[in-house]
C-alpha positions in Angstrom: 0.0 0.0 0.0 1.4 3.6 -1.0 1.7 5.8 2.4 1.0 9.4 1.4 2.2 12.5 2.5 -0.9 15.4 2.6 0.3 18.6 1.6 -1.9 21.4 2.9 -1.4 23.7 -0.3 -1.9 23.4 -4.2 1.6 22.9 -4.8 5.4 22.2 -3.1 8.7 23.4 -4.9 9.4 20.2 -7.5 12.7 19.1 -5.8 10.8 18.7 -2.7 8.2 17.0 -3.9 11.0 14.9 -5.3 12.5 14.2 -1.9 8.9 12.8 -1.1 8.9 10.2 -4.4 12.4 8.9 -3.6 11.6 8.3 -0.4 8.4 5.5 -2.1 5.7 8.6 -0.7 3.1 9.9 -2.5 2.4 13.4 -2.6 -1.6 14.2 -1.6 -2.2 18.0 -2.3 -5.2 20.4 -0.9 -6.5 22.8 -2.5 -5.6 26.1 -0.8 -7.4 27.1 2.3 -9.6 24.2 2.5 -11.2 24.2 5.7 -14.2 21.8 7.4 -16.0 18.5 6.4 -14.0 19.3 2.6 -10.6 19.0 4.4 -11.3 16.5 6.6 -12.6 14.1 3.6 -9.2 14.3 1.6 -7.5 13.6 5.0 -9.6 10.7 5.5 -9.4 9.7 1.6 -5.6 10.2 2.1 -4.7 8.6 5.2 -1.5 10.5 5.1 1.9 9.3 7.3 2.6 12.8 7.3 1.8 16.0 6.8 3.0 19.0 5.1 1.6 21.8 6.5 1.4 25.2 4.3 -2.3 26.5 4.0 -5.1 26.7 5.8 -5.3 24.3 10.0 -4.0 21.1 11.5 -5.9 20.1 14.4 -7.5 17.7 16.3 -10.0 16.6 13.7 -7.2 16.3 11.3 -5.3 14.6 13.3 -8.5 12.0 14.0 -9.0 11.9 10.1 -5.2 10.3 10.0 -4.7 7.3 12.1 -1.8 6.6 10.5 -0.2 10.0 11.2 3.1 10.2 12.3 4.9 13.2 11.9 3.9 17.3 10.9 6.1 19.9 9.0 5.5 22.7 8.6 6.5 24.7 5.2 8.1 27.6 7.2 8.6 29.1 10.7 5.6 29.5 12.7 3.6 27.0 13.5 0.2 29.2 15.4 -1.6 26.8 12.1 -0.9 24.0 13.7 -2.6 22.8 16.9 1.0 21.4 18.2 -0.4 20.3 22.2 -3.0 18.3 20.3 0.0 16.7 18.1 2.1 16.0 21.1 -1.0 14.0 23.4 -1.1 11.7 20.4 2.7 11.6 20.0 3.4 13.2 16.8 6.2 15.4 16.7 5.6 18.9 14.7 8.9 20.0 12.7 9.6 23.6 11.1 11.6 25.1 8.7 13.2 28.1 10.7 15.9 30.2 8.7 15.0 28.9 5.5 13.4 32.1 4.2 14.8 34.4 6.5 16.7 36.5 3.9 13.1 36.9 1.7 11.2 37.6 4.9 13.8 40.0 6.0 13.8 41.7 2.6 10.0 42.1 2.6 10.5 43.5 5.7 13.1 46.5 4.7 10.7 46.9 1.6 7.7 47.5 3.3 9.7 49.7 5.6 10.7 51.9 2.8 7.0 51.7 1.1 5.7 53.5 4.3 8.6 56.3 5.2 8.5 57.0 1.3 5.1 56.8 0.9 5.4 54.7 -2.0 1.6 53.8 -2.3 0.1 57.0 -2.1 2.9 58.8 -4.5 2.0 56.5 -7.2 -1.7 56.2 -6.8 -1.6 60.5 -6.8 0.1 60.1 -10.6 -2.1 57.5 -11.9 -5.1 59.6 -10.9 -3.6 62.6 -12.8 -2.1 64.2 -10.0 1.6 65.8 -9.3 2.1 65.7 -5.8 5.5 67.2 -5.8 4.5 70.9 -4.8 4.0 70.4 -0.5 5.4 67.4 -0.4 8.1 66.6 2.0 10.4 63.2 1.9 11.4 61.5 5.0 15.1 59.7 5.3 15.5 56.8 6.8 19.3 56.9 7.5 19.8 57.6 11.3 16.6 55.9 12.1 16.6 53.3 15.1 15.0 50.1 13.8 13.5 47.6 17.1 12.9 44.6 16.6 10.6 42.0 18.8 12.0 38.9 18.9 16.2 38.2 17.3 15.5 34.8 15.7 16.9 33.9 12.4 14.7 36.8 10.1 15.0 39.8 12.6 18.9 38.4 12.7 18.7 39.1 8.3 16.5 41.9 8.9 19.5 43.8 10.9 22.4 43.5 8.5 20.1 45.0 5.9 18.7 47.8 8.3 22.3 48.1 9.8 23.9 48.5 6.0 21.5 51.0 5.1 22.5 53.2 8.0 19.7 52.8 10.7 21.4 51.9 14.2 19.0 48.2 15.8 18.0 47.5 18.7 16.1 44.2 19.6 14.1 42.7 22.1 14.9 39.0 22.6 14.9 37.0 26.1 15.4 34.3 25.1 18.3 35.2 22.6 21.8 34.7 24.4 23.9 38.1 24.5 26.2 36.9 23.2 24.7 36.4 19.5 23.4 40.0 19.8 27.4 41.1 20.5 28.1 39.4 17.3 25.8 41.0 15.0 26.0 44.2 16.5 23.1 44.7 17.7 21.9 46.4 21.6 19.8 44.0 23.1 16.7 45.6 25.3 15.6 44.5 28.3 12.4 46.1 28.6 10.0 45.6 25.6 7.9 48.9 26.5 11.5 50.7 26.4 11.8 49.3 22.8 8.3 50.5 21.8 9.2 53.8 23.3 12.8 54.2 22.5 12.6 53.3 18.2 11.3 55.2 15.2 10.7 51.6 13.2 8.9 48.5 15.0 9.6 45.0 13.2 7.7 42.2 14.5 9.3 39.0 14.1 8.5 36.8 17.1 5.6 33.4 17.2 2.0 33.9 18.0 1.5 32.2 21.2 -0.3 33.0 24.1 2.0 35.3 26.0 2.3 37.5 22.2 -1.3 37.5 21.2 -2.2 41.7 20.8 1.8 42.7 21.8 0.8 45.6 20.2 -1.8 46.9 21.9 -3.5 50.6 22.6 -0.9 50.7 25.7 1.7 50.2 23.9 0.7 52.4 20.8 0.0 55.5 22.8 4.2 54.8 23.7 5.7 55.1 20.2 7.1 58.1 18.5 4.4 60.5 16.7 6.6 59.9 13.5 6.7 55.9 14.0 6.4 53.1 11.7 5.0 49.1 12.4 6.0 46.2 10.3 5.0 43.2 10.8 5.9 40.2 8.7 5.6 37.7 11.2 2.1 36.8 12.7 -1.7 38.9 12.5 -2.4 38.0 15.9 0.7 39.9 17.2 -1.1 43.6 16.9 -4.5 44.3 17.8 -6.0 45.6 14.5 -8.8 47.7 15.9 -6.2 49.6 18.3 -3.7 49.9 15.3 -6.3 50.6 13.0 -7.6 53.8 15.4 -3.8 54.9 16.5 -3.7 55.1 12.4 -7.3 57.6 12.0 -6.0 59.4 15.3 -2.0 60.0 13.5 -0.9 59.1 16.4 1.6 56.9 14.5 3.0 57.7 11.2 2.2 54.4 9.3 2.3 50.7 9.1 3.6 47.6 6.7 1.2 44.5 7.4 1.9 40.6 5.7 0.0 39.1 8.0 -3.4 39.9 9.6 -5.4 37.5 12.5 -7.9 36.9 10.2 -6.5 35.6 6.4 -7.9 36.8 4.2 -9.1 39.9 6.2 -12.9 40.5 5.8 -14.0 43.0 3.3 -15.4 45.5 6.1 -11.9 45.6 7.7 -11.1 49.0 8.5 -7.9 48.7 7.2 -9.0 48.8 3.8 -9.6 52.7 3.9 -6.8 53.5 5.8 -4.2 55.4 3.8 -1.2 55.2 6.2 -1.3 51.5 5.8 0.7 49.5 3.1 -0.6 45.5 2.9 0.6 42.4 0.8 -1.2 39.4 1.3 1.2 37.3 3.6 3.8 36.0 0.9 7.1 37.5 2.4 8.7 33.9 2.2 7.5 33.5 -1.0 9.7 33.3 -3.6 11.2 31.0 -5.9 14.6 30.5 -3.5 12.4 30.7 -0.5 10.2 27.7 -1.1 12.8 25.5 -2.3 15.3 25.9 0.7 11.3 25.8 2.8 10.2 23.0 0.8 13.7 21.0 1.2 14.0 21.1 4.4 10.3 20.6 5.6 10.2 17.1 3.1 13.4 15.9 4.4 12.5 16.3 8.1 9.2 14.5 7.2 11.3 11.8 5.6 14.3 11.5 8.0 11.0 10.9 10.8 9.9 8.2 8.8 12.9 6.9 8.2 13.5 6.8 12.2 16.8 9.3 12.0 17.4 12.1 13.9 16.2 15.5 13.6 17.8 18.5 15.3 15.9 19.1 18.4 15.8 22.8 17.7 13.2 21.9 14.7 10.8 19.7 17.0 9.0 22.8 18.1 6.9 20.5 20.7 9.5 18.6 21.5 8.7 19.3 25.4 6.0 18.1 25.5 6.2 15.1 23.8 8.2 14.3 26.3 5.8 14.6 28.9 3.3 12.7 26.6 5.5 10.0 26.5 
């Protein structure tokens, strides 16, 4: 009988997929952002040894639909898609690809940075309604700017030899980060994450969405920042809470903000955000790219494969590692 790995997208980077077929597994794709009794049917249908995880939620009815399950990776960093205490009571470790699209992430980051201090969006939306925006207008520089960062992981590691090259002094906020790695990248590590909100004139988000980080960025800790400030966030939607960011953004009590990610994707079509001119959006595809997916794609179908194969697997990729152990 062919065991099948389920990938939870349309489509994987070819060499990864072919890192599934040499293996003797069959790639099962979903279509994208299938959700309810539709998902769960192709899992059933599929009866996948692993799974793949890009689009779309792995939970506990997944995980019921597979009873052959035996291992989760996800195509990328965070894993808030995945439902990884449900994975671990039924033993199943959950892998991720962290690092592997760090220098795309990072560079979505600096872009979106520069779309909002330049104001990009606006500029060109002024000419092709037959406007010349030039007389009144007044540029902002970026060089000299202090960039914090939430979270120092691999990206927010990327994002600050970009920022630092193009002249902005970084700070980040990290506990979990030993000083030692922010010494070597240059970097002033903050203690206090409400001194880094107050302190910088550019906010990158690059930490998980977990309990402890759901809303960081919250009316408190808007009313903190800088008049002229700037948000990015390429990380996680659940990270900012978009009704205070949206009404810091009507009030100008912020200068602007860069979203790829929103709590809620797509966002509905009554989200304030979609009137909001401060605001620059792309549609959570920072890792996406054509060198991103295949380093993602590698390493989340060898990690599914090496599982299978019984061969081990860095413990810093077994994001529920601890509690497997307790499982066990």
């Amino acid at each position: 009988m062919t065991q099948t790995i389920l990938i939870t997208g349309p489509s994987l980077a070819p060499a990864a997929a072919d890192v599934l077929t040499a293996a003797g597994y069959q790639p099962v794709y979903v279509p994208a952002y299938t959700t309810g009794d539709g998902l769960i049917d192709i899992v059933h249908a599929a009866n996948p040894v692993g799974i793949l995880a890009r689009m779309g939620r792995v939970d506990e009815p997944v995980f019921a639909a597979a009873p052959r399950l035996q291992v989760v990776s996800k195509h990328g960093a965070g894993v808030d898609n995945i439902d990884t205490d449900a994975a671990a009571r039924r033993g199943i470790p959950v892998l991720n690809a962290a690092g592997a699209n760090a220098v795309s992430v990072a560079e979505q980051t600096i872009a979106l940075m520069f779309a909002v201090a330049k104001k990009v969006i606006p500029l060109d939306r002024g000419l092709r309604d037959g406007r010349w925006d030039k007389p009144g207008f007044q540029g902002r520089e970026l060089a000299g700017s202090a960039l914090g960062l939430v979270a120092f992981g691999a990206i927010a590691r990327q994002t600050a030899r970009f920022a630092k090259g193009l002249g902005l002094s970084v700070s980040a906020y990290d506990p979990y980060t030993p000083a030692e790695i922010f010494a070597a990248e240059g970097v002033e590590q903050v203690q206090d994450l409400d001194v880094l909100f107050t302190n910088c004139d550019v906010l990158s988000l690059h930490c998980p969405l977990t309990a402890s980080t759901k809303d960081l960025v919250n009316a408190e800790r808007l009313s903190r920042m800088k008049p002229d400030a700037i948000i990015i966030n390429t990380a996680r939607g659940g990270l900012i809470d978009e009704t205070a960011l949206a009404n810091a953004l009507r009030d100008g009590r912020i200068f602007g903000a860069a979203l790829d990610t929103f709590a809620q994707e797509p966002p509905p079509a009554d989200h304030p955000f979609w009137s909001e001119p401060r605001l620059v959006l792309s549609p959570h595809i920072g890792g996406v790219t054509t060198a991103a997916n295949l380093r993602v794609g590698l390493e989340a179908a060898q990690g599914i494969v090496d599982v299978l194969a019984g061969r081990t697997v860095s413990e810093t990729r077994i994001v529920n590692r601890a509690k497997l152990s307790i499982s066990a």
